[in-house]
C-alpha positions in Angstrom: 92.6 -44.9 -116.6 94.8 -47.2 -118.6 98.2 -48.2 -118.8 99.1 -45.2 -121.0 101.5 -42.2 -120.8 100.2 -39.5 -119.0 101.3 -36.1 -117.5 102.0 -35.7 -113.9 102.6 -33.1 -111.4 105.2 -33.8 -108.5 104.1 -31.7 -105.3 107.1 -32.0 -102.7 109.6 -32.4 -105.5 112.2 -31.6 -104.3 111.9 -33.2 -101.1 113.3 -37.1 -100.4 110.7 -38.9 -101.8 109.7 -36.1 -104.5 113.0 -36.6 -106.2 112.6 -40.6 -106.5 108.8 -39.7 -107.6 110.2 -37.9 -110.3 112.4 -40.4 -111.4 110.3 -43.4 -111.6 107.6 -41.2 -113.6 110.6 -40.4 -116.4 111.4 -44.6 -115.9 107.3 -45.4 -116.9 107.6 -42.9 -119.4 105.5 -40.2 -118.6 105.7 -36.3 -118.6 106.5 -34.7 -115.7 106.1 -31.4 -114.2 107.6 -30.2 -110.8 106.2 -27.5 -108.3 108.6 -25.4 -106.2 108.9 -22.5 -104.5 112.2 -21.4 -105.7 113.5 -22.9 -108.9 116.6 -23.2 -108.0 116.3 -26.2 -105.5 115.6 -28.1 -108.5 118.6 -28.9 -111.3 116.4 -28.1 -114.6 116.9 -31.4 -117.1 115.2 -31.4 -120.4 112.7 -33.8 -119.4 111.3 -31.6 -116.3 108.7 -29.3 -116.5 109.7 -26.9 -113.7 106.9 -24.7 -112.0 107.2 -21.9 -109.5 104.4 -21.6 -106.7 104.3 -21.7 -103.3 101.5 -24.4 -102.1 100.3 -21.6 -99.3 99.1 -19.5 -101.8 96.6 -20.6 -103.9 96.6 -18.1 -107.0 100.3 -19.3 -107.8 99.3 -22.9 -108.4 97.3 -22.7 -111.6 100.1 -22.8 -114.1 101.3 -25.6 -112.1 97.8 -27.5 -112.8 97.1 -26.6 -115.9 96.8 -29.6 -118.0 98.2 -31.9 -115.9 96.5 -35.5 -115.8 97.5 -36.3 -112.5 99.4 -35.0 -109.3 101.4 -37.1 -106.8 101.3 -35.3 -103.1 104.8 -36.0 -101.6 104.9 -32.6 -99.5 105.2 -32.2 -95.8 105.4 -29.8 -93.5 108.6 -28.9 -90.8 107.9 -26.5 -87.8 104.4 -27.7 -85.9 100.8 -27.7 -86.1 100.3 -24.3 -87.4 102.7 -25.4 -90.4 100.6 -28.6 -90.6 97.5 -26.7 -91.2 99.4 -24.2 -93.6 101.5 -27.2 -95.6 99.9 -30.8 -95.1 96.5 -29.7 -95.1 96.4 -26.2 -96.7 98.2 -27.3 -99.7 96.3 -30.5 -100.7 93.2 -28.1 -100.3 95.0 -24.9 -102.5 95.8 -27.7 -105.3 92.5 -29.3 -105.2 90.7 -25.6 -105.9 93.1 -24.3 -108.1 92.1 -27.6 -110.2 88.3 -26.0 -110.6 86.3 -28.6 -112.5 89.1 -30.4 -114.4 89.2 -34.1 -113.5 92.5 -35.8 -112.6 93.8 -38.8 -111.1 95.4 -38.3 -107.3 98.6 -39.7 -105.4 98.6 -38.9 -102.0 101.2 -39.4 -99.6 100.4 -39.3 -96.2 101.6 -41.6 -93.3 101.6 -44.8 -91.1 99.6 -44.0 -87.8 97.7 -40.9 -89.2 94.2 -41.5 -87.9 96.4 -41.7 -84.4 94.7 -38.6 -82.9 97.5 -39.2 -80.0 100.2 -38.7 -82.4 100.8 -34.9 -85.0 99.0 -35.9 -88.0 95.3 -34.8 -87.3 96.4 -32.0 -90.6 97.6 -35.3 -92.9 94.3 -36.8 -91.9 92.3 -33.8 -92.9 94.4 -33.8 -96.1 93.0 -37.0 -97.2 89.5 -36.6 -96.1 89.6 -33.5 -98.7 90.5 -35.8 -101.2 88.0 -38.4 -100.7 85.3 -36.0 -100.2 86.7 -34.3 -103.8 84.9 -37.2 -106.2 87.9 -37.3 -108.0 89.8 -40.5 -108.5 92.6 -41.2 -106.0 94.9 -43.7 -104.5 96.3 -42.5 -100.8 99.6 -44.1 -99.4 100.5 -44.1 -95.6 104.0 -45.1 -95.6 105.8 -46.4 -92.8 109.6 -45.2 -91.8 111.9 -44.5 -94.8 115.2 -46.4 -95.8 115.0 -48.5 -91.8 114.3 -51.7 -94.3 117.3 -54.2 -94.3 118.8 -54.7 -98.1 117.0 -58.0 -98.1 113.3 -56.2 -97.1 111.5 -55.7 -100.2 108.6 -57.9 -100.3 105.8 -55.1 -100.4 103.0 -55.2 -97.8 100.0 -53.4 -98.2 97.6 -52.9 -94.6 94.2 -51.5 -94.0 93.0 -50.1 -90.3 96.0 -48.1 -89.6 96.7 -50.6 -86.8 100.3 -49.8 -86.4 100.6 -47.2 -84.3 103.4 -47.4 -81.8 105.0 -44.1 -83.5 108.7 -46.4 -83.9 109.7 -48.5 -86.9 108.3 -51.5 -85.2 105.2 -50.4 -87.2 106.8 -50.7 -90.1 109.7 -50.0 -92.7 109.8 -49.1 -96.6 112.4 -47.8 -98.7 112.0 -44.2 -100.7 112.6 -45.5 -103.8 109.6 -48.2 -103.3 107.6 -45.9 -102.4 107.5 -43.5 -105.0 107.2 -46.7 -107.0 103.8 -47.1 -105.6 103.1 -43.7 -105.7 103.3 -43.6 -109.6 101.6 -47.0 -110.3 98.9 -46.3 -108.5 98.2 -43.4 -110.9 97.7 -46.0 -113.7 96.0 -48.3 -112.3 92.6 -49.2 -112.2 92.6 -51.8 -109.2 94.4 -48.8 -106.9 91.1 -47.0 -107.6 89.5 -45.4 -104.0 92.2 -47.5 -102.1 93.8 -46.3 -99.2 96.5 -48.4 -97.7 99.6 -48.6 -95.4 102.9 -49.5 -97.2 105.8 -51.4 -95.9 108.6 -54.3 -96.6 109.4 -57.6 -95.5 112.0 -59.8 -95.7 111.6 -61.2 -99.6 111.6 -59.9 -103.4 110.3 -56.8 -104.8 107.1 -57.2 -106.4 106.9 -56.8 -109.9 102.7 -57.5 -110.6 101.4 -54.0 -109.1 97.8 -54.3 -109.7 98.0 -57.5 -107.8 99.0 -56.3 -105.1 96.5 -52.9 -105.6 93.1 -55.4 -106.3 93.4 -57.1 -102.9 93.0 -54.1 -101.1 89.0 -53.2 -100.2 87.8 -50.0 -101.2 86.8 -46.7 -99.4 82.9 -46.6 -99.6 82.0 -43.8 -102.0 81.0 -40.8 -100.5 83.3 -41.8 -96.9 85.4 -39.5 -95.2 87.4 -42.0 -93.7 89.4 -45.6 -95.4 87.3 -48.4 -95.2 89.0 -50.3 -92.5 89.4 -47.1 -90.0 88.3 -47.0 -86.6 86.1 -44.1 -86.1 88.7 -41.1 -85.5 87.3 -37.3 -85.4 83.6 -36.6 -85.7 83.1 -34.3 -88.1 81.1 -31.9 -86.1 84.5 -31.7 -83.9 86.1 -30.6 -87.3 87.5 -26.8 -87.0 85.0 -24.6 -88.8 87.5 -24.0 -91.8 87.7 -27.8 -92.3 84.0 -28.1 -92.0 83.6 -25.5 -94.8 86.3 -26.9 -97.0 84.9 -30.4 -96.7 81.6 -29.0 -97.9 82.9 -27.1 -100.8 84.7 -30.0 -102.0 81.2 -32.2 -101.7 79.9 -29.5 -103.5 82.4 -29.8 -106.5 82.0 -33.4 -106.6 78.2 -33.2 -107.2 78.6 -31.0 -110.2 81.2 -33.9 -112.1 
């Protein structure tokens, strides 16, 4: 996919990091269109597409992908694992089928320490094995802890191997607005291709060559549930059934692209 204007659907928009996605689409110039559950969350501009749907249930989410080019993932869940499984998880996998055949790029936002099986992210980690197992193009984010950078920490890094997992800031920091930054390059770029890649900031300047930054990160192995640099996390015959199933189907809709 090339540097060119596309259309993009904001999952989570109205959530903190949602909101910034939105606005750094507008900044690139692209068309936007925003999922939410009730439409008056969302201030309606002009330039926003808004879409009602609630992420649980999949038959109100086709509008919401019809003719979309690509959809950033910014969603998360609030009130414990069985929320997880209905939010993180479930609504990566409602999106992904209410897609059908139609090819787009993905953003997914996940997080910093997610292939921790110690920690309450076993649904986020699901989430992205879905979309690697998909076959559709994606770029997946684990951020570390919002807005805990210093004013002078801007100097992107980009990790592999989820190694940082003390479950504090000391694993590292990244402001909202960089993120979403991230988010949206990556849809456009073709060195963020199958990359999957923990974001945070250092003490120094904001970047302002993306793909750099994107092309020296390895990429998954096609076909791999798991980022290239992970330590082995959940078998997959430990999966629960449903997750089992899911991964299939989407295996399934990846061999017919």
């Amino acid at each position: 996919m090339g540097k060119s204007q596309i259309k993009i659907l904001v999952v989570g928009a109205t959530g903190s990091i949602g909101r910034y996605v939105i606005e750094e689409a507008l900044r690139e110039g692209h068309s936007v269109r925003v999922l939410v559950r009730n439409r008056t969350k969302l201030r309606p501009t002009p330039e926003v597409d808004v879409v009602v749907g609630d992420l649980t249930q999949p038959d109100t989410l086709l509008a919401a992908v019809d003719g979309v080019d690509a959809i950033v993932f910014t969603h998360g869940s609030h009130g414990g694992a069985s929320a997880a499984e209905a939010v993180d998880y479930g609504g990566v996998r409602n999106i992904l089928a209410a897609l059908g055949n139609r090819q787009v790029r993905i953003a997914l936002m996940t997080s910093i320490g997610v292939t921790d099986r110690r920690g309450a992210h076993d649904w986020k980690r699901r989430g992205e094995r879905l979309v690697r197992a998909s076959g559709l193009p994606y770029t997946i984010v684990r951020p570390g802890w919002f807005d805990y950078n210093d004013a002078n920490q801007l100097r992107l890094l980009l990790l592999q191997g989820d190694k940082r997992q003390s479950g504090t800031p000391r694993d590292g920091v990244i402001a909202r607005r960089q993120l979403a930054e991230v988010l949206v390059r990556s849809l456009t770029s073709d060195e963020a291709l199958r990359k999957t890649f923990e974001l945070v900031a250092e003490t120094g300047s904001a970047p302002d060559d993306f793909d750099r930054l994107f092309d020296a990160m390895d990429a998954d192995e096609v076909g791999a549930l798991d980022a290239v640099h992970d330590v082995a996390n959940m078998p997959l015959a430990q999966e629960p059934t449903l997750v089992a199933e899911d991964l299939d189907k989407a295996r399934v809709r990846a061999s017919l692209q």
